[in-house]
N, C-alpha and C positions, 0 to 999 in steps of 0.2 A: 208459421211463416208470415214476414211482414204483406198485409195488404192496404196498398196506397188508399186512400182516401179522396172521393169525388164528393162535392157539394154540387146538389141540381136546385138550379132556381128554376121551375117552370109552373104554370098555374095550369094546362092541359095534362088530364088525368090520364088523359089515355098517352100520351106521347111520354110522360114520366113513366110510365107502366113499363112500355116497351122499354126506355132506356136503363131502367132498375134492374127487369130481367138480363139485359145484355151484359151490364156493368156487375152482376152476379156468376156470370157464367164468364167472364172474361177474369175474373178471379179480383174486382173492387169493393172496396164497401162505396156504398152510394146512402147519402141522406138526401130527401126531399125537401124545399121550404117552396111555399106558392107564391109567395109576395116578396117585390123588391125589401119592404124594409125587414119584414122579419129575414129575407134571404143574408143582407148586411150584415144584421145583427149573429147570426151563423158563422160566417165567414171568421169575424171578429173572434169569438166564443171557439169554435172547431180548427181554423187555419190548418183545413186539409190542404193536399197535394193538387187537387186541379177543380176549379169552379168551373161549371157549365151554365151558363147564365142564359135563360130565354130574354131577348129584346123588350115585347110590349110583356109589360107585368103591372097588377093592380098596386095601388100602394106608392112604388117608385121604381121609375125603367129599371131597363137593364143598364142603360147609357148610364144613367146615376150610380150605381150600383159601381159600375167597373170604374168610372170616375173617385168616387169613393174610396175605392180599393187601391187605387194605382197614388193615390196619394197620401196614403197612409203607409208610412215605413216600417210598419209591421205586416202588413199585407200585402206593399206592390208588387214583390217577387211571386207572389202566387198566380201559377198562369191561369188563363181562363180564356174557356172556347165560347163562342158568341152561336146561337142558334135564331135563325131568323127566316120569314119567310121573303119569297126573295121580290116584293115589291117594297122593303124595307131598305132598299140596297145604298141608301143613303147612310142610313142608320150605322150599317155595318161599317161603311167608312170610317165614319164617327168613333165608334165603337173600336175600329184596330190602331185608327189613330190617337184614342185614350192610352193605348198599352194592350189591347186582348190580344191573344196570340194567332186566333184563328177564329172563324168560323163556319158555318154548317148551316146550307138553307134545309127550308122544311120543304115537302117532304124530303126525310131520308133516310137512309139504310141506319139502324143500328150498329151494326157492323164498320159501316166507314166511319162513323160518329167516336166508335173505341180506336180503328185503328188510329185515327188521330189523335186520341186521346194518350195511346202508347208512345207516339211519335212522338210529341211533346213532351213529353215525365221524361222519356227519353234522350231528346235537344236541351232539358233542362238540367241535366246533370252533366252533361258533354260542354257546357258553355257555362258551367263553373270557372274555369280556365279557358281564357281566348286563347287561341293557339297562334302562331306565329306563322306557322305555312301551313297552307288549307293547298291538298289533295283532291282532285276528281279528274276521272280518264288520265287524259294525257297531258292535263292543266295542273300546272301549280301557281300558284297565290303565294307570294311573302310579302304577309301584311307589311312588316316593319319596314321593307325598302323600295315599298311600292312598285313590286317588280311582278309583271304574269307574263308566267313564260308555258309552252306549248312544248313538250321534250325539254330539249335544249335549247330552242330557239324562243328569244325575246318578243313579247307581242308590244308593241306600243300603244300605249292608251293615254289619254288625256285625262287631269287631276280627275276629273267630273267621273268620267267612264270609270277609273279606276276606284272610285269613291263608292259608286254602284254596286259593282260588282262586291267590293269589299264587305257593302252593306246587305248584299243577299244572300252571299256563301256565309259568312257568319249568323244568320238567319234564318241556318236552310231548313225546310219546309213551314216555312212561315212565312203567310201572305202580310206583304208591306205594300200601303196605300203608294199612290204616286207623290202624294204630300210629303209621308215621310222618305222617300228616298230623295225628295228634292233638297232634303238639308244635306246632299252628299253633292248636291252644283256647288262646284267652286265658282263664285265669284268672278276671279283673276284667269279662265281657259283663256287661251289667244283665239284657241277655232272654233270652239264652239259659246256661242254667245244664248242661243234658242236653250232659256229654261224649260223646256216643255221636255219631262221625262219621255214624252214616248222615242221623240227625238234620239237621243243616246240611247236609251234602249236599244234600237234600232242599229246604230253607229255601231256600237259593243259587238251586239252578235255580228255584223257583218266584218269584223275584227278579231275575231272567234270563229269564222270561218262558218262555211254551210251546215256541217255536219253537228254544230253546237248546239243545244238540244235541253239545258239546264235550264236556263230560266224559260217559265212557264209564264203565259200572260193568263189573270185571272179579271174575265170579264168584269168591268163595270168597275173595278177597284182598283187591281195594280198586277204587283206580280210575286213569285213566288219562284225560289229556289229546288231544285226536284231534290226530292232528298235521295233516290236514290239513280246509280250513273245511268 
């Protein structure tokens, strides 16, 4: 039986310990490298299925590392969860706004670490093919005609709202900064003019009525789509 393949950059022995046994018992192979650059040069060499990359690494960040990665057309697709402790919370901006998919402060469960890791290998074989209408509850989404409707009935959103929205159900459970959902502000709203994501945000769900419960705010960074209803 095929088993996907993890790349761990981390240089804590003991935090690679626990994530080796997890990612053994959750049925991955897992390779170790402890430094950003030999971690690179791994990546390059193996292009396993998901890089877990610690932040502060001897050698060269993790910031570099994922940068690296994301610009190199033989690697950008490969996803990668960002592991950080969380007075880095800058870093990780940085970091999801390079292209990582996710991340994971320290301390943390092993266990939430793989299911993320599932989620994703998961979201990345689903988002092969954008899909055309995106499904949740009692909401549909048709990308193509910009249209969210509730049953039957049409919700009205503005280009921006609907840009969001567009941008996080195709996304779903993957945390996106407020930087990059602001490339989803249209310019040209008549009403709403206030670039300030939290703003729409705000507008959206109360648009989406009380009981709307998908997007999830992720302190200090942005937000995230629930992946499940």
């Amino acid at each position: 039986m095929y088993k996907p393949t993890i790349l761990l950059i981390e240089d804590e022995e003991d935090i690679a310990s626990l994530i080796k046994l997890q990612a053994e018992m959750s049925g991955y192979k897992l390779h170790v490298e402890v430094d950003g650059l030999n971690g690179l040069l791994a990546v390059k060499r193996e292009k396993p299925d998901l890089v877990i990359l610690d932040l502060m690494l001897p050698g060269q960040s993790g910031l570099d590392v994922c940068r690296k990665m994301k610009n190199d057309d033989d690697l950008k697709n490969i996803p990668v969860i960002m592991i950080s402790a969380k007075s880095e919370e800058i870093d990780v901006v940085l970091g999801l706004e390079l292209g990582a998919d996710d991340y994971v402060t320290k301390p943390f469960s092993p266990k939430v670490l793989f299911s993320r890791v599932r989620a994703i290998l998961r979201r990345a074989k689903e988002q092969e093919k954008t899909p055309k209408i995106v499904n949740f509850g009692y909401f549909v989404v048709e990308i193509d005609r910009y249209l969210v409707r509730k049953g039957e009935e049409p919700i009205a959103l503005t280009l921006s709202e609907f840009g969001i929205l567009k941008r996080l159900v195709l996304n779903r459970g993957k945390v996106l900064t407020r930087n990059q959902l602001l490339d989803d502000v249209q310019n040209d709203d008549a009403f709403i003019v206030d670039r300030n994501i939290d703003v729409h945000i705000a507008a959206l769900r109360k648009k989406l009525g009380p009981n709307f419960k998908w997007i999830e705010t992720v302190r200090g960074v942005g937000y995230r789509f629930k992946e499940e209803d």
